[in-house]
C-alpha positions in Angstrom: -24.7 90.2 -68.6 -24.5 87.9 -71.3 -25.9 87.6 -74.6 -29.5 85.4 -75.1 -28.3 84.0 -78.3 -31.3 83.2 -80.8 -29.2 81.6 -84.0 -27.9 78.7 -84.3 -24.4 79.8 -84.8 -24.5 82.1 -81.4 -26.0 78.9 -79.1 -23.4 77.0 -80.7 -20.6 79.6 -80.1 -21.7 80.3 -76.1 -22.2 76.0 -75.7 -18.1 75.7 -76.6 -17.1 78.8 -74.4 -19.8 77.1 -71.5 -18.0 73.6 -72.3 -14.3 74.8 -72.6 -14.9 77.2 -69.3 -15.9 73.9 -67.5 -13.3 71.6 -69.1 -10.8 74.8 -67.6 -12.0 74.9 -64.5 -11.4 71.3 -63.8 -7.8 71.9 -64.5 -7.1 75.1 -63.0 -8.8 77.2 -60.3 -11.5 79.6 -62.3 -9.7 83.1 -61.0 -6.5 82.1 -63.5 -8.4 81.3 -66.4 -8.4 84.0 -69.2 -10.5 85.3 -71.4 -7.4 84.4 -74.6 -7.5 80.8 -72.7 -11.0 80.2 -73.0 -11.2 81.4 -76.7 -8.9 78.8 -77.1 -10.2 76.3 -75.7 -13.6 76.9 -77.3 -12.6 77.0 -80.6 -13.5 80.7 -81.3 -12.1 84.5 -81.5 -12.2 86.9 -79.1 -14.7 88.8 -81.4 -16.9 86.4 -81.0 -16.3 85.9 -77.5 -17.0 89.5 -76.4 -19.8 89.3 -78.8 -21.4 86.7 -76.6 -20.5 88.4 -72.6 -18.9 91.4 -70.9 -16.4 89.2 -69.1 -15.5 85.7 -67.6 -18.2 86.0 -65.2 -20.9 86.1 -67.7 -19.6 82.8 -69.3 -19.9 81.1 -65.8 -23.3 82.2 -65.0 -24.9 81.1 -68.4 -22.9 77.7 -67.7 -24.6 78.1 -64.5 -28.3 79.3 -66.2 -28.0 76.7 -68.9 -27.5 73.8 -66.4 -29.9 75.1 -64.1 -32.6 75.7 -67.0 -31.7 72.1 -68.1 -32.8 70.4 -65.4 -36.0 71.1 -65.6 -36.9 69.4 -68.8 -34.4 66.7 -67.9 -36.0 63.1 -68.5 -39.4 63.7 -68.8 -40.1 59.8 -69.0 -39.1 59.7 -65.2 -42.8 60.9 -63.1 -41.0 61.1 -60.0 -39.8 64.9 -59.7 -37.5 64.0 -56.4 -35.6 60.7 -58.6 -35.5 63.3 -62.0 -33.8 65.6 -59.9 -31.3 63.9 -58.2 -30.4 62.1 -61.5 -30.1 65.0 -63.1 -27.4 66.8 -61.1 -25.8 63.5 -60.2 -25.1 63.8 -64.3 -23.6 66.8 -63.1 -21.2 66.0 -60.6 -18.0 67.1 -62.5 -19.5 70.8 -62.6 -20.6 70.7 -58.7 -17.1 69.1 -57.6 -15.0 72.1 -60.0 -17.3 74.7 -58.5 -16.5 73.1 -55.0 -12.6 73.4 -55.9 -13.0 76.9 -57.0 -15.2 77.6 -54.2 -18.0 79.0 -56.0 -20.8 76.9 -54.8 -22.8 79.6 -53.4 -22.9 81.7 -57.0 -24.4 78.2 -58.1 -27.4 78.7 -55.6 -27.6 82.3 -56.5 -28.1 81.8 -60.4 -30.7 78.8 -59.0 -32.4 81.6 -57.1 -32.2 84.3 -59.1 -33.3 81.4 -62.1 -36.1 81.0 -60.4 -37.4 84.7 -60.2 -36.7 85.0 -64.0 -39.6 85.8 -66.4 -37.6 83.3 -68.9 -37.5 80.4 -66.6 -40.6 78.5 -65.9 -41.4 77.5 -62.7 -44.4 76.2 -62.7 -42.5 72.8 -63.8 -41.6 73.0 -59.9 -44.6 74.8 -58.7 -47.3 71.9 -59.4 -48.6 72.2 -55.8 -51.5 74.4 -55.0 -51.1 77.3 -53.0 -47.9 79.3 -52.3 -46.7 77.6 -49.1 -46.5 73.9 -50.6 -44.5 75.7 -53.8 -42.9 77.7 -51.3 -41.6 74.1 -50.2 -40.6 72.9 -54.0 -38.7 75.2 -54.4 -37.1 75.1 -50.8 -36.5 71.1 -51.3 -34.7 72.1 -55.0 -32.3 74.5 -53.4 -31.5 72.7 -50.2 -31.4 69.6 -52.0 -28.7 70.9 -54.4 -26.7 72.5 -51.5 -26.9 68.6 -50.3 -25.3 67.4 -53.5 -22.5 70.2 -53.9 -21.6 70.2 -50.0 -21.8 66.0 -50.0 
């Protein structure tokens, strides 16, 4: 599990390793990255590194968390919730198509759902409708409509 960083240093240190895993991963497939060429890439030690997650893995999923998190307060100006989205991860497309090439789109729908069911995320963003089948349906049309955009 990674580290929920609160100081500005820490959110600063995870952002690098979450931008240099992605920058990685678009170069080379994810399961030959490692943990020396990530601190690299990131600008920081492996102290720090191992500070922040357990492993590799953890890196990806708060990439994954952080993106996922993001898109809910992602242009706030735009009212429609179906034009926000797809903006959104079309602003995303370079982390969908290197998931795609490392074939790790489904952990992107299992951080969305597991996202979802956190305490820290807040889905009542999605869940404006009244009554558990209509946000049973938000939440359906977010994950199938992201499945649409990775498998496109």
């Amino acid at each position: 599990m990674y580290r929920k960083c609160v100081t500005e240093i820490s959110v600063r240190h995870q952002s690098q390793v979450e931008d240099a895993l992605l920058a990685l991963m678009r170069k080379m497939p994810y399961e030959d990255i490692t943990v020396t060429q990530l601190c690299q890439a990131a600008g920081v030690t492996r102290r720090v590194f191992y500070h922040l997650f357990n492993n590799k893995s953890d890196a990806l999923h708060a990439l994954l968390d952080h993106v996922i998190l993001a898109s809910v307060s992602h242009a706030p100006h735009i009212r429609d919730d179906i034009l926000r989205f797809l903006l959104y991860w079309r602003d995303q497309q370079a982390l969908l198509d290197a998931l795609q090439e490392n074939q790790l789109t489904g952990l992107l729908l299992e951080r969305m759902i597991t996202c979802i069911l956190s305490e820290d995320y807040d889905v009542r963003h999605w869940l404006k409708a009244n009554g558990w089948e209509q946000q049973r349906d938000v939440i359906v049309f977010h994950l199938s409509g992201s499945m649409g955009l990775i498998y496109r």
